[in-house]
N, C-alpha and C positions, 0 to 999 in steps of 0.2 A: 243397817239402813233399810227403810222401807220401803220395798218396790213395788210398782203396778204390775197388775195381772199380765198386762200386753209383753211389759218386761221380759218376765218370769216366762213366761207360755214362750217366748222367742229363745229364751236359752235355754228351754226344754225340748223344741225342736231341733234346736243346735246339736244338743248333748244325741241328741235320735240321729239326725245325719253323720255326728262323726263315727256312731256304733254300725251304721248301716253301709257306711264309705271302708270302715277297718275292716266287716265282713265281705268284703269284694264286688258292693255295686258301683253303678258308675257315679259319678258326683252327679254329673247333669242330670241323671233321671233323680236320683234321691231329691235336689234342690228343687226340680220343678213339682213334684210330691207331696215336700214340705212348703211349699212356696218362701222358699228362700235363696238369697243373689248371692250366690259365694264362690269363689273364684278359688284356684288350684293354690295361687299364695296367701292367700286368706286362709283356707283349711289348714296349711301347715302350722301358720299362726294359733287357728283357735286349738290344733291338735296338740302344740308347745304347754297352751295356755291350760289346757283340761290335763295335761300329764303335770305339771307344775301345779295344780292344787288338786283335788279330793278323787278326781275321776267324774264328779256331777256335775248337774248343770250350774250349780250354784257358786260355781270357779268358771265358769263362762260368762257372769254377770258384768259387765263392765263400770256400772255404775253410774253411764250417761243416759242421759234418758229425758234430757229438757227442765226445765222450773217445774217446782210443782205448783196443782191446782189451785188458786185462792179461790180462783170466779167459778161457784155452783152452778150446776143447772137453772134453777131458781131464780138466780140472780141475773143469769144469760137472757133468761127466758122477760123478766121485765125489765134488762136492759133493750131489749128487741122491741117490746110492747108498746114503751116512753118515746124509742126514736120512730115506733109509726106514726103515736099520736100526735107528737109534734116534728116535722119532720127540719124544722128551723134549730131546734138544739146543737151546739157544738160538742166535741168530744170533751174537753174541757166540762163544760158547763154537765155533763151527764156524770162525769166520773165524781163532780163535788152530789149532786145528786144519790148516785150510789151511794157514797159514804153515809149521805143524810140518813138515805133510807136503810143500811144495811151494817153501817159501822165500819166496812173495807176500805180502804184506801186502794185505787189504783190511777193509773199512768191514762192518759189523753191517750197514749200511743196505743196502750192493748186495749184502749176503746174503741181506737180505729179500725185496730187488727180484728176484734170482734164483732165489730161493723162489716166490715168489708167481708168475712168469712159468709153471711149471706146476703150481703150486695143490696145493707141500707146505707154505704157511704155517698155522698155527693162525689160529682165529676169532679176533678184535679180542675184548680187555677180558678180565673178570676170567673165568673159569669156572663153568659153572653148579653151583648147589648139588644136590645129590642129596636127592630126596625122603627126609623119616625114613622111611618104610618099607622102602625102598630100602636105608639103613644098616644093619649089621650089629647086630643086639640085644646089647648088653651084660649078662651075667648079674646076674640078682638077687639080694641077697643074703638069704638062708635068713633067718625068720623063724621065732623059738621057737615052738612050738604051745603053752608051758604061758604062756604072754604075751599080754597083752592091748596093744590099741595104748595107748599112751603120749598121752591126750588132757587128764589132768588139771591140765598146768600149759599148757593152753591161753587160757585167759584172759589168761597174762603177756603173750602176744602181739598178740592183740585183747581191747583192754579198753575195756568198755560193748559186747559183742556183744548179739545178738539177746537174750540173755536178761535182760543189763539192759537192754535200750533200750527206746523206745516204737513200735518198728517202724517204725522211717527219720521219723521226724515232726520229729526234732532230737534233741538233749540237755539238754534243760527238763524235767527230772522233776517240780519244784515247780509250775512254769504248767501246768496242765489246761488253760487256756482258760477256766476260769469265774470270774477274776478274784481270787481268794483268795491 
């Protein structure tokens, strides 16, 4: 299997801390040295693991180490360009993009992720509304001067207004309250 450098360089550090820990220093000074987090149960693990293969670092390898690369530099780089220029693009719509321009196939999702890495994603959820003042006035339309408002068949629409009610008390015209 082929590994990256970052890999490699970590379990060659490894292989140095467990030779530097076997010679009598302390874990915690070696780890902060090598800039490595490893704990007293951890070391006896990786010391199992390095006696159980060759004694190198190459029996420290574990083999995880994430997906490998498809997205180049290159390709990061006018992924980044296209969502300045337009910044309406959706991830969807970029990733079929990509492919046009590049032949790769990838996911809306590690578009996002590669978006958001330096913070061209849009805000989460819906967009916010714009105050009415803020929108554009709509024109009014021109009212006759020789016209009065149109309030006469207002009644059809509330009926029993204020002028027939008894001012919010119900709609008992006949019961006063005085029993008759």
């Amino acid at each position: 299997m082929d590994y990256p450098p970052a890999v490699i360089e970590k379990a060659q550090r490894t292989e140095q801390l467990l030779q530097r820990v076997a010679n009598g220093e302390p874990l915690a000074v070696v780890c902060a040295e090598l800039d490595l987090a490893i704990t007293a149960a951890e070391l006896a693990k990786l010391q199992a693991r390095s006696a159980a293969g060759d004694g190198g670092w190459a029996a420290l390898l574990d083999g995880r180490f994430g997906h490998c690369q498809t997205i180049t530099l290159a390709m990061r780089e006018w992924l980044y360009a296209r969502k300045r220029q337009d910044a309406t693009l959706t991830a969807p719509a970029l990733a079929t993009l990509l492919t046009q321009e590049f032949g790769m196939t990838i996911s809306a999702g590690h578009v996002n992720h590669l978006l958001r890495k330096v913070g061209l994603t849009r805000l989460p959820g819906r967009p916010f509304k714009r105050p009415a003042a803020a929108l554009p006035a709509a024109p009014a339309a021109p009212i006759p001067s020789n016209s009065a408002p149109a309030v006469a068949n207002a009644g059809l629409f509330f009926p029993g207004g204020r002028a027939a009610g008894d001012g919010g008390r119900g709609h008992r015209d006949a019961d006063d309250g005085d029993g008759d």
